[in-house]
C-alpha positions in Angstrom: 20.2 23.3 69.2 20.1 26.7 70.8 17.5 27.6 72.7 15.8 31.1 72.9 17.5 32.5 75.9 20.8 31.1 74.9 20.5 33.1 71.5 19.4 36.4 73.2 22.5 36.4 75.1 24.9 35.5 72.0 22.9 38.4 70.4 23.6 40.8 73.3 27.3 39.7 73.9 27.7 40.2 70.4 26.2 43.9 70.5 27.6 44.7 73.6 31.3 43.8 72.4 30.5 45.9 69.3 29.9 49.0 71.4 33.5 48.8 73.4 36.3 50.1 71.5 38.7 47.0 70.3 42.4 46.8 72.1 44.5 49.4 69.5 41.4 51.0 67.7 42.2 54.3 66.3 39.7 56.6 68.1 40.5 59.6 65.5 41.1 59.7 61.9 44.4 62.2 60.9 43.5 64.3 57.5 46.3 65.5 55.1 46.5 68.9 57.1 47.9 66.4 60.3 50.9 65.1 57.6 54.5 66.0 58.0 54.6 67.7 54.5 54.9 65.8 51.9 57.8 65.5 49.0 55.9 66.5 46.4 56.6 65.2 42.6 56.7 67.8 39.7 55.4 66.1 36.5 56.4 68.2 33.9 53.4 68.6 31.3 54.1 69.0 27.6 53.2 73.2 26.6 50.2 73.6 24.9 50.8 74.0 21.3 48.0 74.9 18.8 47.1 71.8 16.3 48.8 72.4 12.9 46.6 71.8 10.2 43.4 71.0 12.1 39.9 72.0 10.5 37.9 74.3 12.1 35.0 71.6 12.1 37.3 68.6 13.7 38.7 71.3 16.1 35.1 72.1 16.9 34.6 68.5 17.6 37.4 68.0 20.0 37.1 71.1 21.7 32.9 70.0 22.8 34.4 66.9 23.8 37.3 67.7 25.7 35.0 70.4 27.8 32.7 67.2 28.4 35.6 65.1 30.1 37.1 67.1 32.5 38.8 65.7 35.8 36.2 67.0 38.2 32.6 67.4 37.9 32.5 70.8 38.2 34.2 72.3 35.1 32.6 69.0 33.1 29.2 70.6 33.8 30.3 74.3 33.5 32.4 73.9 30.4 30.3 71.3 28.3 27.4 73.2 28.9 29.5 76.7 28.2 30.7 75.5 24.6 27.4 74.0 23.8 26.1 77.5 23.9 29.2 78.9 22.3 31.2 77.4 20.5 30.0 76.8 17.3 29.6 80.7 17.3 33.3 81.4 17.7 35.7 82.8 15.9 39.0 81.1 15.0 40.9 83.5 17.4 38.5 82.7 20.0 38.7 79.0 19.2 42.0 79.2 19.5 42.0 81.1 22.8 39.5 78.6 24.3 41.6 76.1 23.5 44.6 77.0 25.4 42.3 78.1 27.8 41.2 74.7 28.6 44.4 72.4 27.7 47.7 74.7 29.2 46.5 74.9 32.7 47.8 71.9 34.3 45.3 72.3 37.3 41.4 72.2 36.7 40.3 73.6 39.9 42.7 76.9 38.1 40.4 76.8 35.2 36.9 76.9 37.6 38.3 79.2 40.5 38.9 82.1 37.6 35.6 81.2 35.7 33.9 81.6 39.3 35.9 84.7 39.8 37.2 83.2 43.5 41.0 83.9 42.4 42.1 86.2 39.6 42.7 85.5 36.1 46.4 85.4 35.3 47.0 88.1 32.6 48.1 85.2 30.1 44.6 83.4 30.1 42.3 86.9 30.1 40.5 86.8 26.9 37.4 87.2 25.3 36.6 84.3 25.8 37.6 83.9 29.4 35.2 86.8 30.1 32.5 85.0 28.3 32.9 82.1 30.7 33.0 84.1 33.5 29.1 85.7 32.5 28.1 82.1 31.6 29.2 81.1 34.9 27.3 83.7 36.6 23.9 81.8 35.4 21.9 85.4 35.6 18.8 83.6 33.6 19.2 80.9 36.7 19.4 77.6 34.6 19.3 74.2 36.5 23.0 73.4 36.0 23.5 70.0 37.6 24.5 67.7 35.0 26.5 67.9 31.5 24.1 67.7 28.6 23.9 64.4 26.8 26.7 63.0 24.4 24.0 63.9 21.7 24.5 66.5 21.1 28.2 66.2 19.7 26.7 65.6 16.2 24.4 67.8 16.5 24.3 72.1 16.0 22.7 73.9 18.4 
């Protein structure tokens, strides 16, 4: 059995040894930008190709969900909540231009940095529809952006 004062000092040895640095203890943390640079990996992506034979309804369809999962946050909310607005107001040339738009680019942060308007367009992805995405982005109305809309309302027109 311990007695009081025997615990108080296991308790304070204990603290006290978990303020001193360990023998070996990495006092700072290196970041990529610290790396010899890297051999980078090329995974060459499939080109974009239109969908033969696709309905404009199931094209519809995949488009709303394919601009809810994204792989970063950012575009899932800025594009899910885009073509909720808009896309089932689109034409089949601008379907088809929103679709490359968000499938070619094998980089995400590409698609958000020219909808932002941090880095230029490249000519190949300036459209209609890219310019509609870059007003939408500018929220002049001021909506409270900072989630993606429900899965409802795939079934449902808006």
């Amino acid at each position: 059995m311990f007695s009081a004062a025997i615990a108080r000092k296991v308790v304070s040895s204990v603290c006290r040894a978990s303020l001193r640095p360990a023998v070996g203890t990495v006092v700072s943390r290196g970041y990529r930008g610290d790396a010899p640079e890297p051999t980078l990996i090329e995974i060459p992506l499939p080109p974009w190709e239109e969908r033969a034979g696709e309905s404009l309804e199931i094209k519809k369809k995949r488009l709303l969900y394919e601009s809810r999962k994204r792989g970063m946050l950012e575009n899932c909310i800025l594009l899910s909540l885009f073509a909720k607005r808009y896309l089932n107001t689109m034409s089949e040339s601008q379907l088809k231009q929103y679709d490359r738009l968000i499938n070619e680019p094998s980089n995400d942060w590409d698609i958000y940095y020219w909808a932002t308007e941090a880095q230029p367009t490249p000519d190949v992805y300036q459209s209609e529809v890219m310019d509609m995405l870059k007003e939408f982005a500018k929220n002049k109305d001021m909506e409270q952006r900072l989630d993606a809309p429900n899965l409802e309302y795939l079934d449902k027109s808006s």
